[in-house]
N, C-alpha and C positions, 0 to 999 in steps of 0.2 A: 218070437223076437230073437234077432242074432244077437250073436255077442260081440259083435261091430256096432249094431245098434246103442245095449247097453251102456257102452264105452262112449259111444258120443253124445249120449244124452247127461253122461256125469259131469265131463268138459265143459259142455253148453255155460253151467253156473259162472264157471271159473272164468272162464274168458269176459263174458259181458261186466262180471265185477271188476277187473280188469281195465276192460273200456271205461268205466263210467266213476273208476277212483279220484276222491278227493285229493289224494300227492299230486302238487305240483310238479311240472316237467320243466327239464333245461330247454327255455328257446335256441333254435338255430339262431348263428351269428347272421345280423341283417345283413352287411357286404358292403353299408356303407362305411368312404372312406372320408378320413378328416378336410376339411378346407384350409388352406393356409392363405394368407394374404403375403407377396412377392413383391417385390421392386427389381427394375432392371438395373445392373451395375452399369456407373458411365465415368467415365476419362477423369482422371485429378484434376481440377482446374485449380486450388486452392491453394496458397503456400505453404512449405513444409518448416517445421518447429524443430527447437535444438530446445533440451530440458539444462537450463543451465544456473545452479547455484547462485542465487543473491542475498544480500543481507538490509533486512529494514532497518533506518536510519527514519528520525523524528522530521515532519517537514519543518520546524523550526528549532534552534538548539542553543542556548545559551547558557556561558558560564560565568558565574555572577560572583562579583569580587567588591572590594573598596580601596578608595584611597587613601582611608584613616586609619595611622596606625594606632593600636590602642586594645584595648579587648572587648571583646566581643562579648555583650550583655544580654542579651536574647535572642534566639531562634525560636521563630512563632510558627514554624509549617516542620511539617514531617515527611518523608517521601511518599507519595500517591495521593499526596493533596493537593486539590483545582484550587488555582489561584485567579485572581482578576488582573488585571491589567491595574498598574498603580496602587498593590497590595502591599503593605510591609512586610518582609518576608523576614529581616534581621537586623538587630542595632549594633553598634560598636560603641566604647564608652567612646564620649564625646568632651569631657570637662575641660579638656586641653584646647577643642577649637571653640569653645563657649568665651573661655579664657579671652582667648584670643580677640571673639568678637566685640567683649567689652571693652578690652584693649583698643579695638578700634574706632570705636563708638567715642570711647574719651578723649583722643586724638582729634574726632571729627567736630568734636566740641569746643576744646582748646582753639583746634584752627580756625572754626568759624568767629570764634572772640576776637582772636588774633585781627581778622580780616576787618571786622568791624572797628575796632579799635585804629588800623593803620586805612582805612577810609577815613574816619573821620579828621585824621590825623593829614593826610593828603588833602582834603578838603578844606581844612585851616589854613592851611599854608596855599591853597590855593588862591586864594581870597589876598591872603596876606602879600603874595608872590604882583594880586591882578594891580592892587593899591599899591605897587612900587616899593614896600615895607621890606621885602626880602628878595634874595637874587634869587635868578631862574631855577639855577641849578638845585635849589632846596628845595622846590615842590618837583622837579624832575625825579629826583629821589624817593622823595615822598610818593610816588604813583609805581617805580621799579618795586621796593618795598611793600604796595601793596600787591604787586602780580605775582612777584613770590608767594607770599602768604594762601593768595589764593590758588596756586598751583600744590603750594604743602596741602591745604584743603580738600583738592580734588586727588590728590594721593588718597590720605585717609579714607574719602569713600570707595575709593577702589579695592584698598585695604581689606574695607568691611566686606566690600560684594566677594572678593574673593574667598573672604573665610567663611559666608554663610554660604557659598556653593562647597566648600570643603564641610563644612554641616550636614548639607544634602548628602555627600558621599555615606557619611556616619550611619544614614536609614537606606537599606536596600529594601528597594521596591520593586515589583515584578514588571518588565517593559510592557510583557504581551501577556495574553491569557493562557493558559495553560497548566499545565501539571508537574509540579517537585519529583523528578526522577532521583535527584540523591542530597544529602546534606552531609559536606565533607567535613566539615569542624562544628564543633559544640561550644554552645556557650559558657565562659569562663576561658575561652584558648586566646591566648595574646597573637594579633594578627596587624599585619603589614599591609602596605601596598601591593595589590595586583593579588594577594591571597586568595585562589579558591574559596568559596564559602558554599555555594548553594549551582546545583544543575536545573534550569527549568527547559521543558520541551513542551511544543505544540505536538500536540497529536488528531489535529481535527483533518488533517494531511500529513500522509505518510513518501516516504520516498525509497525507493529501492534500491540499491548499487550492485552491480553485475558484471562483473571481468570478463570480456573477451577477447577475441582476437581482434587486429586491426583490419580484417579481412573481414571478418563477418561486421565490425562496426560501422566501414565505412560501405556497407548494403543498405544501412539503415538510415531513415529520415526522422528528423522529429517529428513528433505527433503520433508518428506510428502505435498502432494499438499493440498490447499484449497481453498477456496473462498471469497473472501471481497464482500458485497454486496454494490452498492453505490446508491445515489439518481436516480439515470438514471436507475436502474434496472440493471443497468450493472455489470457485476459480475467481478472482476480483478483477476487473479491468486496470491495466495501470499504459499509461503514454510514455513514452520517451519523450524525454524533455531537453538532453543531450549527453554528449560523447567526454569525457575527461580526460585526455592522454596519462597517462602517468610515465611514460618512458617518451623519450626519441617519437617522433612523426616515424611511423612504420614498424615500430616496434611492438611488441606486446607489452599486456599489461595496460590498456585499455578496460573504459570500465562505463557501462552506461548508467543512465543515471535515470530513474522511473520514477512518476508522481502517478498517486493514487488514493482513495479515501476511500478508507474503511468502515461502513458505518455502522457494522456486524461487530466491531471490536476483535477480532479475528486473529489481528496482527498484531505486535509490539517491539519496541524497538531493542534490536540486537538479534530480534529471532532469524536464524537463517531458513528461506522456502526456496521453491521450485518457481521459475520462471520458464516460461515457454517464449522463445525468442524466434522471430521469423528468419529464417533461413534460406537467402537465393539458390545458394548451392545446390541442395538439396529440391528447389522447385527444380532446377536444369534436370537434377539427375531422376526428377519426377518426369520431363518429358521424353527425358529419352530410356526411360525402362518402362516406360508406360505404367504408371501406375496407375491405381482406380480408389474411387471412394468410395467406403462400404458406410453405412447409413449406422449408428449407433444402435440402434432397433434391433438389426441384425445381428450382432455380435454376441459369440457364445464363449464363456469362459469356464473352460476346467485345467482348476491347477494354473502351471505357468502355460498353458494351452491355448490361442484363440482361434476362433475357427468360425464357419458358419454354415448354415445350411442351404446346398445350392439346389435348385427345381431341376431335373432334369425330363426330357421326355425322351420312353425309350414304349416301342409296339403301338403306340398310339393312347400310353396313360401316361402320368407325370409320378415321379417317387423324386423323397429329398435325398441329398447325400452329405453329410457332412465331411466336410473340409478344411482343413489347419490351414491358415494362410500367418503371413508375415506382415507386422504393423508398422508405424513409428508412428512416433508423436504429431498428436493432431497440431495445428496452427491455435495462436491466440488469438481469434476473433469470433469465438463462439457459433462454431462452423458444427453442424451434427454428423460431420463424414468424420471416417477414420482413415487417413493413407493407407492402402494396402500396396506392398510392395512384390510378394510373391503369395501367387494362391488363386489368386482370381482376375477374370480378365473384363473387359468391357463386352457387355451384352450379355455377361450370364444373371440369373434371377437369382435371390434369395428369400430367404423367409424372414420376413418381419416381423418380431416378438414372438418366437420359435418356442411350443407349448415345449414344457422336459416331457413327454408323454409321447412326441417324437420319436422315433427312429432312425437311423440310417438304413436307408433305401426303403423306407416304409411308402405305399401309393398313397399318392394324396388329390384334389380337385384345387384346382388355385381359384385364385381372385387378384386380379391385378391393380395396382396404383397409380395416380395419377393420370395422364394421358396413356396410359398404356391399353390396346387391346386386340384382339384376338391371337391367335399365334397358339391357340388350346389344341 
C-alpha cells in the first residue's frame, strides 16, 4: 500500500461526516422580487383649497335680560346646564309690580261699581225723561256719565294687563332649548332694565365665520360644500350659508358665514379651526401648470418631506423610485386625491400603500388598478 493510498483512506471518514452533518445550512436567496400594487396618475380635475382661519359661533345666541327693576332673588342654572324651552332660569324681586297689580284690581273694582251704579241711575231717569216727568237733557247726561265711567273701567283692566305682563318680565324663562354658556350677575345684585343676567346658546347647530377676501367671496355660492378641520383630524362638512360684507362692496374684510352639526361634540363655541375653502384661482392655476392628483394611499411622509413611490421600467424589469413632490391643500368635499403641483406628472405609476420594507430603486413585479392593464 502507498502512502497516497493511506492518506486517502483517512480523509474518506472526514468528508462523508461532513456531507451528512446535522448543522443546518444558510439557504440561497430565492430571487424573488416583492409585488406592489400601482395606480396611474391623472390630470386634477378637482378644485383647489385655501386653509383659512374661522371662529365657531353658537347656531343660536341669546342674551337674556328684564324689564324689572328690582333685585334679583334667584338664579336656578349654572353655566353648562341644558335647559328646556320655557325653563325658569331667574326671578327678580317683584313686590313692587304685585303692588301694583292689586292697585289695579281695586280700581277695576271701584269702576265696575261706578258703572253699575251710573246705569242704573240712567235707567231711572230714562223712564222718568219717557213719562214727560223730566227734560231731555237730564237722561242725555245721565248716559255721557255712564260712558265715562265705563271708559275709566276699561282703563283699569288695561292697567292690570299691563302690569301682570311686567310680572312676566320678573321670571326669566328660556325661549329655546339649549345650554347656559354664562351667568353674569348673582342673586342678591340689584338690577334694571335691559340688565344682562343670563347667556343661553343652542348648540345642536353650529356656525362658522371666516374672513376673506372679496375676491375669493364673490367665487363662492351658497350651499357650497366645505370643510371644518378639528383637533381629531376629522374634517365635519359645513355649507355656506352666505357672505357678510363688513366694509364698502369691494373691500375687504369680508366674512363667510358656515352652518354645520356637530354630532361628535368636536367643536365649541369660540374655538378657532381650520377651514378649507374652495378656491377658483387656484383651480385656473391647476390647469395651466398642470397639476395631478396623487391618491391618499400613495403618500409617503418623512419629516416635513412628502413624496412617493413612482414604478419605473428600465431593461425590461420594473424598480420603485422615491420621489419628493410638492402638495397643497386638498378641496373640501371629501375627495381622496391630493393636488400635486411639482414632482409628478400624468401617466406616471405609484405604489399604493408603499410597505417601509421598500427601497429606492429596489426591483419589483406590479399589479395594476382598476381599468388598467398590460404595459408590464
Amino acid at each position: 500500500m502507498t502512502v497516497f493510498t493511506r492518506v486517502l483512506m483517512l480523509l474518506t471518514p472526514l468528508v462523508l461526516t461532513g456531507c451528512f452533518s446535522d448543522t443546518p445550512q444558510t439557504p440561497e436567496p430565492s430571487g424573488q422580487m416583492p409585488q406592489v400594487t400601482v395606480t396611474e396618475i391623472q390630470p386634477w380635475q378637482q378644485p383647489a383649497s385655501k386653509v383659512l382661519p374661522g371662529v365657531v359661533r353658537p347656531g343660536k345666541r341669546a342674551v337674556l335680560s328684564t324689564r324689572v327693576a328690582g333685585t334679583l332673588i334667584s338664579v336656578n342654572v349654572e353655566p353648562g346646564d341644558t335647559v328646556e324651552a320655557g325653563d325658569l332660569l331667574a326671578e327678580t324681586d317683584a313686590r313692587e309690580v304685585n303692588a301694583g297689580i292689586a292697585a289695579a284690581r281695586a280700581n277695576i273694582s271701584a269702576a265696575e261699581s261706578a258703572v253699575q251704579q251710573a246705569r242704573q241711575d240712567h235707567q231711572r231717569l230714562q223712564r222718568l225723561y219717557e213719562e214727560d216727568l223730566i227734560a231731555r237733557v237730564r237722561a242725555e247726561q245721565a248716559q255721557v256719565q255712564l260712558d265715562q265711567l265705563k271708559a275709566k273701567r276699561q282703563q283699569a283692566q288695561s292697567d292690570l294687563e299691563a302690569r301682570q305682563s311686567t310680572l312676566s318680565y320678573a321670571r326669566i324663562t328660556a325661549p329655546f332649548a339649549g345650554q347656559i354658556a354664562e351667568t353674569l350677575v348673582d342673586a342678591g345684585s340689584f338690577v334694571g332694565p335691559g340688565t344682562a343676567l343670563l347667556v343661553l346658546e343652542a348648540r345642536e347647530h353650529l356656525r362658522v365665520d371666516v374672513p376673506v377676501s372679496s375676491q375669493l367671496a364673490a367665487s363662492l355660492t351658497p350651499g357650497q360644500l366645505m370643510s371644518v378641520m378639528t383637533e381629531s383630524k376629522n374634517p365635519l362638512p359645513a355649507h355656506l350659508t352666505g357672505v357678510i360684507p363688513a366694509l364698502e362692496n369691494k373691500g375687504t374684510g369680508q366674512r363667510l358665514r358656515l352652518s354645520l352639526q356637530d354630532t361628535q361634540h368636536e367643536l365649541a363655541p369660540g374655538q378657532v379651526v381650520s377651514v378649507l375653502v374652495p378656491d377658483g384661482h387656484r383651480q385656473e392655476q391647476s390647469r395651466q401648470n398642470n397639476w395631478v392628483g396623487l391618491p391618499e394611499e400613495a403618500l409617503i411622509r418623512r419629516g416635513q418631506l412628502t413624496g412617493a413611490l413612482v414604478v419605473k421600467k428600465t431593461e425590461g424589469s420594473f424598480a420603485v423610485h422615491l420621489t419628493w413632490v410638492t402638495t397643497v391643500n386638498p378641496p373640501g368635499n371629501n375627495t381622496h386625491l391630493i393636488p400635486v403641483t411639482e414632482g409628478l406628472a400624468a401617466g406616471d405609476r405609484v405604489v399604493l400603500n408603499p410597505s417601509a420594507e421598500l427601497q429606492d430603486g429596489q426591483s419589483v413585479t406590479i399589479a395594476l388598478t382598476g381599468s388598467e392593464n398590460g404595459g408590464q
